[in-house]
C-alpha positions in Angstrom: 110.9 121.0 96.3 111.1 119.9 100.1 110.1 117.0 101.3 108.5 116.3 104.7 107.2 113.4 106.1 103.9 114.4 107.8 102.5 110.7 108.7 105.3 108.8 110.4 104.2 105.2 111.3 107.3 104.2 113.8 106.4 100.6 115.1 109.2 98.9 117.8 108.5 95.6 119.7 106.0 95.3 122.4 107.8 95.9 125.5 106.3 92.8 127.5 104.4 89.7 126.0 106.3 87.2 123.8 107.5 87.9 120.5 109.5 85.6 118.4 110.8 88.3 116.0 110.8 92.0 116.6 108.5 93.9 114.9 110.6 96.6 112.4 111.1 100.1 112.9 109.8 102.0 110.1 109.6 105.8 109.1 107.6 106.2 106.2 105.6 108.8 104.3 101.9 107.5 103.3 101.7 105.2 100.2 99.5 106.4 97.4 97.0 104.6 96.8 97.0 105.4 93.0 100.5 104.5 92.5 100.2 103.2 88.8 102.7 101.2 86.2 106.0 101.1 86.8 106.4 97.8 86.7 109.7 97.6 84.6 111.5 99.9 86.9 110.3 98.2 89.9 111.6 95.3 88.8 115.1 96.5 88.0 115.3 98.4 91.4 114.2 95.1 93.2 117.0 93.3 91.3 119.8 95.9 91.7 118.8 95.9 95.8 119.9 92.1 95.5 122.5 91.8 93.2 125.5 89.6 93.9 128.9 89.3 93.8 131.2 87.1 91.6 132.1 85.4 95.1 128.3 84.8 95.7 128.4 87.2 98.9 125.4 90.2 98.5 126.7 93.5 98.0 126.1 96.5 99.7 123.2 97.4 97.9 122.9 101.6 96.7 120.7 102.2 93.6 119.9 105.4 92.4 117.2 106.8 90.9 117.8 110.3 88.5 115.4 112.5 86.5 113.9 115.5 86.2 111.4 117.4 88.2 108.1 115.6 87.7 109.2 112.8 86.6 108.0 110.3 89.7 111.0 109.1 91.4 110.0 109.7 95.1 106.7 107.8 94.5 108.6 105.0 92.8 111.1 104.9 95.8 108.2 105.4 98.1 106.3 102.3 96.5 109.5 100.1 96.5 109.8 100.8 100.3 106.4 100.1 101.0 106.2 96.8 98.7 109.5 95.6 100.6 109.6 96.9 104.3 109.0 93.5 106.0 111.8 92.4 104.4 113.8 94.7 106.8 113.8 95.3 110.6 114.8 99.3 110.3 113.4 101.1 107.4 114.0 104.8 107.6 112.9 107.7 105.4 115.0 110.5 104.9 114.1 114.6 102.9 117.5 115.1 101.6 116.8 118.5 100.0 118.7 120.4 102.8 121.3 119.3 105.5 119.6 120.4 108.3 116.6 118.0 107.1 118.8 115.3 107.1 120.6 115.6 110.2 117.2 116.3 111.7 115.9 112.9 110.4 119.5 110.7 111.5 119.8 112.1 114.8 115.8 111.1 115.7 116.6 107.6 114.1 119.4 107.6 116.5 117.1 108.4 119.6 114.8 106.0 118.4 117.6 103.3 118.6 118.4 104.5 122.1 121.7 105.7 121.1 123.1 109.2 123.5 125.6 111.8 122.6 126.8 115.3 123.6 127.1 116.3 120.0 124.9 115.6 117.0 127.8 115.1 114.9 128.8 112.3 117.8 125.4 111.1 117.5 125.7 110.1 113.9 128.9 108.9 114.2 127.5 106.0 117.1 124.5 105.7 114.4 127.1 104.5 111.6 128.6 101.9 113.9 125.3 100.8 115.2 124.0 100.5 111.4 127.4 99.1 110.3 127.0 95.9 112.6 123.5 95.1 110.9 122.4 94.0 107.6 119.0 94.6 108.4 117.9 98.1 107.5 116.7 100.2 104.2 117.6 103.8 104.3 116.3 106.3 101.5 117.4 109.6 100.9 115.0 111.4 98.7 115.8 114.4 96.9 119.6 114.3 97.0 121.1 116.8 95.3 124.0 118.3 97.2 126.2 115.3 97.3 129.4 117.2 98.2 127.3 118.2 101.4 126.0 114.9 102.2 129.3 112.9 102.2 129.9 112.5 106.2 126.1 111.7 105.9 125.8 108.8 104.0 125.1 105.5 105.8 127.8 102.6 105.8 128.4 99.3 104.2 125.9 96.7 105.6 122.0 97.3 104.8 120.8 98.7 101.6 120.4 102.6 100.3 117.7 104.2 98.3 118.6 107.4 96.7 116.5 109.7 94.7 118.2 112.6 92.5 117.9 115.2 89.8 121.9 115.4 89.0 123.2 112.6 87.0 126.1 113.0 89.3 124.4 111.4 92.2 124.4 108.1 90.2 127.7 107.6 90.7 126.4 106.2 94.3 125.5 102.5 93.3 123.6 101.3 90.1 121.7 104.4 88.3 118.6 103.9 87.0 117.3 106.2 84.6 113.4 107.3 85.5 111.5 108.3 82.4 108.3 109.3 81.3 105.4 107.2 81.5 104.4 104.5 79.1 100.9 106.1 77.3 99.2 102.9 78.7 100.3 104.1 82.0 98.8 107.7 81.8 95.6 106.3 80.4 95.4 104.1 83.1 95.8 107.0 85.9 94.0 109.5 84.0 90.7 107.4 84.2 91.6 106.7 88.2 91.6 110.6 88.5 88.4 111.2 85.7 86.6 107.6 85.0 84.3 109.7 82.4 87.4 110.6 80.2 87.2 108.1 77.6 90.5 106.5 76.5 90.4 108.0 73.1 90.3 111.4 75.1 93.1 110.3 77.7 95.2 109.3 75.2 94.9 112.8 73.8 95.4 114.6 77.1 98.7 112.1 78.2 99.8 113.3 74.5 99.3 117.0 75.7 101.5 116.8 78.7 104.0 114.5 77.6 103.4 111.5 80.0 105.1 113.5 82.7 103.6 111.3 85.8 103.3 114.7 87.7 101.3 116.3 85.1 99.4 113.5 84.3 97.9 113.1 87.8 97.0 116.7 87.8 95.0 116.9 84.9 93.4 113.4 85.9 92.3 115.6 89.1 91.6 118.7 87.3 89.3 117.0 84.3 87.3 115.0 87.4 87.3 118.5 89.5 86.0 120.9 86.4 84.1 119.0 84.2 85.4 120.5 81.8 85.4 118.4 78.2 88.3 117.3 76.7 88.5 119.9 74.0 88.1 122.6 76.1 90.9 121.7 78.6 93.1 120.8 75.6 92.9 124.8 74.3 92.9 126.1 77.9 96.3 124.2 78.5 97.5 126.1 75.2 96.4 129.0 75.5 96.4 130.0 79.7 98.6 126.9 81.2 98.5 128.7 84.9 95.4 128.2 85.2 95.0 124.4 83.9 95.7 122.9 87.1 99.4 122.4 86.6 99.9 124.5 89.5 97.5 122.4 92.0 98.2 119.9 94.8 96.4 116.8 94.1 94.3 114.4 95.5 97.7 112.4 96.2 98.4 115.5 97.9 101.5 116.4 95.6 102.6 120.0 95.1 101.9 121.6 92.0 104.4 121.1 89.0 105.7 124.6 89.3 106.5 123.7 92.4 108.6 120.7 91.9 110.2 122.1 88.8 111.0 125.7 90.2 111.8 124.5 93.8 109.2 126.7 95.3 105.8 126.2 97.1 103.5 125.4 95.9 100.5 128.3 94.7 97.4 127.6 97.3 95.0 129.2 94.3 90.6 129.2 94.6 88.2 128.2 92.7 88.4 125.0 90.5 92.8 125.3 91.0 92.3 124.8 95.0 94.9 123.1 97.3 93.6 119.6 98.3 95.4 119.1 101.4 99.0 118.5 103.0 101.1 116.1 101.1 102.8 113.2 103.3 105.8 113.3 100.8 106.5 115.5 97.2 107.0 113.7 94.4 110.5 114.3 92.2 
């Protein structure tokens, strides 16, 4: 499941005209606007970010986030980022899925620092010290999964780090936290964002159905709203034919289809009632 950041919003300080702080760099995917719940883990991500040390001084604050395929962890990194990127004056967005992704995303935050080099692997190398004599920047790398690849790519000591993962391996990096299902009360409350005329009795059976995976419970929300169909009906065509119950649809939040994110592949672009709604600014994990 690749990530790619289609809407970048990169904002630097006005080059004339006074300023008493600069404005922050940031590269970020879109936030969704039907982000829902999560509050718990929020919370504990926000707290791990700012933990201290026994002699008072802030650590270097790495927290990652591990689950399965589905689960939601880039959109509960991508809402922590947005919720907290004033607080920093670089924050930086980085698909981790594949090395050349990753280089590709370091080396244009290096150009966008002003920072030259005859070699890319020079490059990152001036990035480090640059980012090693600040305290001010976020970095998240979403999708991680190849850490033995990543090592020489891993920021330094001095800002904070945001990782998102499927092996539990990666949260060896930091604090781990754990990303789980979604609380019932938390699929109800997206399923009637994506269908307000399911009822809550009927949400509560369809969240049942999929197992609160956050993935799966925003594309039935969009599949119930799209089809019409009643509850009943979508409950034995998810038994009986699950291909063609929407599982395998981008959304509205334009996230690939769950096959997608659990197999690793694109994403079927299907017709009819199971259409692609658009190009997503980041996958979920």
């Amino acid at each position: 499941m690749a990530t790619r950041i289609d809407h970048l919003h990169l904002t630097t300080a006005p080059p004339n005209g006074p300023v008493t702080r600069p404005r922050p760099i940031q590269a970020l995917p879109s936030r969704n606007a039907a982000f829902t719940g999560r509050t718990a883990l929020l919370e504990r991500v926000d707290a791990s970010m700012r933990h201290t040390g026994q002699d008072g001084v802030e650590d270097h604050g790495v927290v990652s986030l591990i689950g399965m395929g589905g689960i939601g962890k880039t959109q509960l990194a991508l809402e922590y980022t947005h919720r907290h990127a004033d607080e920093y004056g670089l924050v930086w967005w980085v698909g981790a899925d594949q090395l050349a992704a990753v280089m590709a995303s370091l080396t244009a935050l290096a150009s966008h620092l002003g920072l030259t080099a005859a070699q890319p692997s020079l490059l990152i190398r001036a990035l480090w010290v640059e980012l090693a004599a600040r305290r001010d920047w976020l970095l998240v790398y979403d999708n991680l999964d190849d850490l033995g690849a990543m090592n020489d790519l891993l920021p330094p000591d001095g800002g904070k780090l945001l990782i998102t993962g499927r092996d539990p391996r990666i949260g060896r990096i930091g604090t781990r936290i754990d990303v789980t299902e979604f609380e019932r009360d938390e699929s109800i409350t997206l399923l009637s964002r994506r269908c307000p005329s399911l009822s809550p009795d009927d949400a509560d059976r369809v969240a049942a159905a999929v197992g609160d995976l956050p993935l799966s419970v925003e594309q039935v929300g969009c599949f119930l709203d799209e089809t019409g169909l009643a509850t009943s009906d979508y409950l034995r065509l998810l038994g009986s034919q699950p291909a063609a119950s929407g599982l395998d649809d981008r959304t509205v939040s334009a996230h690939p289809g769950l096959v997608s994110v659990v197999g690793g592949r694109p994403a079927r672009r299907g017709g009819g009632s199971g259409g692609a709604r658009g190009p997503p600014p980041a996958a979920p994990a």
